[in-house]
C-alpha positions in Angstrom: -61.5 -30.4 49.6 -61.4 -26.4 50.8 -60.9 -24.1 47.6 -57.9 -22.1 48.2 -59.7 -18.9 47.8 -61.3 -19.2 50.9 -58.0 -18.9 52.5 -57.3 -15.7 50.7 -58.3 -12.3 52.2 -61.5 -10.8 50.8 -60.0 -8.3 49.5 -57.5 -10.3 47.6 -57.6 -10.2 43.9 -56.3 -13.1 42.3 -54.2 -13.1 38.9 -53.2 -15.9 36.3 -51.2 -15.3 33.8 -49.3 -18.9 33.4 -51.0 -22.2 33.0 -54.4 -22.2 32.7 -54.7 -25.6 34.2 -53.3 -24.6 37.2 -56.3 -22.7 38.9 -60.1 -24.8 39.3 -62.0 -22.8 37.6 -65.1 -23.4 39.8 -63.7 -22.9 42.6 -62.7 -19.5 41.3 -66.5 -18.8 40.1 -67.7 -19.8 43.3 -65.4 -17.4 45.5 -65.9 -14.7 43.2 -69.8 -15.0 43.2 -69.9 -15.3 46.8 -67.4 -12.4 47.3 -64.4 -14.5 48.8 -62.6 -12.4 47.4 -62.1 -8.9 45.8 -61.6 -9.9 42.4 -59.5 -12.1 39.2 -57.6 -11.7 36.6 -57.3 -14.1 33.8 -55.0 -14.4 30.9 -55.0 -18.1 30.4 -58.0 -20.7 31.0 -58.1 -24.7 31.2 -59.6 -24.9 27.8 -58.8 -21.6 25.2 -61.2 -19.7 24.0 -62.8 -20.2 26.8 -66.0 -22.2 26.1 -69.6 -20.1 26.1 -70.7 -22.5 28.9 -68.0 -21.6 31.3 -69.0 -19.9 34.8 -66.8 -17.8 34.4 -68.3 -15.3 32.3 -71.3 -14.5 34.2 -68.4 -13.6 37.4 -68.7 -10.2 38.7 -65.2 -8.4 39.0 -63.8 -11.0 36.9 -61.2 -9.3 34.0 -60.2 -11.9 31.2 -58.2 -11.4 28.3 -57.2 -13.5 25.6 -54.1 -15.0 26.2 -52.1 -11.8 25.5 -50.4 -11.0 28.6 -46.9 -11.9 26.5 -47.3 -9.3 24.0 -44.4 -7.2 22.7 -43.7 -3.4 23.1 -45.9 -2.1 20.3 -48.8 -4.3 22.4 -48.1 -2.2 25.2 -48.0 1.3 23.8 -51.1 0.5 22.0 -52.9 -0.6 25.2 -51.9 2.3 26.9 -52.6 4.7 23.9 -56.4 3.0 24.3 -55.9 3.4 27.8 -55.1 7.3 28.0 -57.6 7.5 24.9 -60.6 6.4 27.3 -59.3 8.7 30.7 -59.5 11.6 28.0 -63.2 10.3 27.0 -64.7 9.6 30.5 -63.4 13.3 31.8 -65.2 14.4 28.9 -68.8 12.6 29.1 -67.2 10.5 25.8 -68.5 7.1 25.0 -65.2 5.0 26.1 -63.4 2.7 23.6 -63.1 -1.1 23.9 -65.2 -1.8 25.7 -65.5 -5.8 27.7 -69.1 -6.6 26.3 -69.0 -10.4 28.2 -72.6 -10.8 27.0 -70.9 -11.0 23.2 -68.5 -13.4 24.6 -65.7 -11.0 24.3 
């Protein structure tokens, strides 16, 4: 069976933030690491947290996050507080905040 992503244009990103089950997982590694497309975002997985063994981490422009995509107001003035927080540090040389360390499974 043909993955979907190869029907996508490559420089489609693709973005979950549903069901987890709804997207094959491998399929999304394997278009990713091939560069059928652009790039993914993931806020929900088949299995949560997603397992260490997963493809999925070693992905190149591949954002995840943990199943937070539903968060209230205070989430998103604190994300954007972090957000403006980090434009502020890399305009300055700063060391950025928060940063996606996928080696340290976060």
């Amino acid at each position: 069976m043909e993955s979907c992503f190869s029907k996508m244009k490559p420089s489609a990103v693709f973005m979950n933030i549903g069901r987890g089950t709804t997207v094959d997982e491998d399929h999304l590694a394997v278009a990713l690491n091939e560069g059928k497309i652009a790039g993914a975002c993931l806020d929900v997985f088949k299995v949560e947290p997603l397992p260490k063994e997963s493809a999925l981490w070693k992905c190149p422009n591949l954002l995840m996050t943990p199943h937070c995509a539903d968060q209230d107001v205070d989430f998103l003035h604190r994300s954007f507080a972090i957000f403006m927080q980090n434009a502020e540090n890399l305009s300055s040389g700063k060391d950025l905040v928060n940063i996606v360390e996928k080696k340290n499974g976060y």
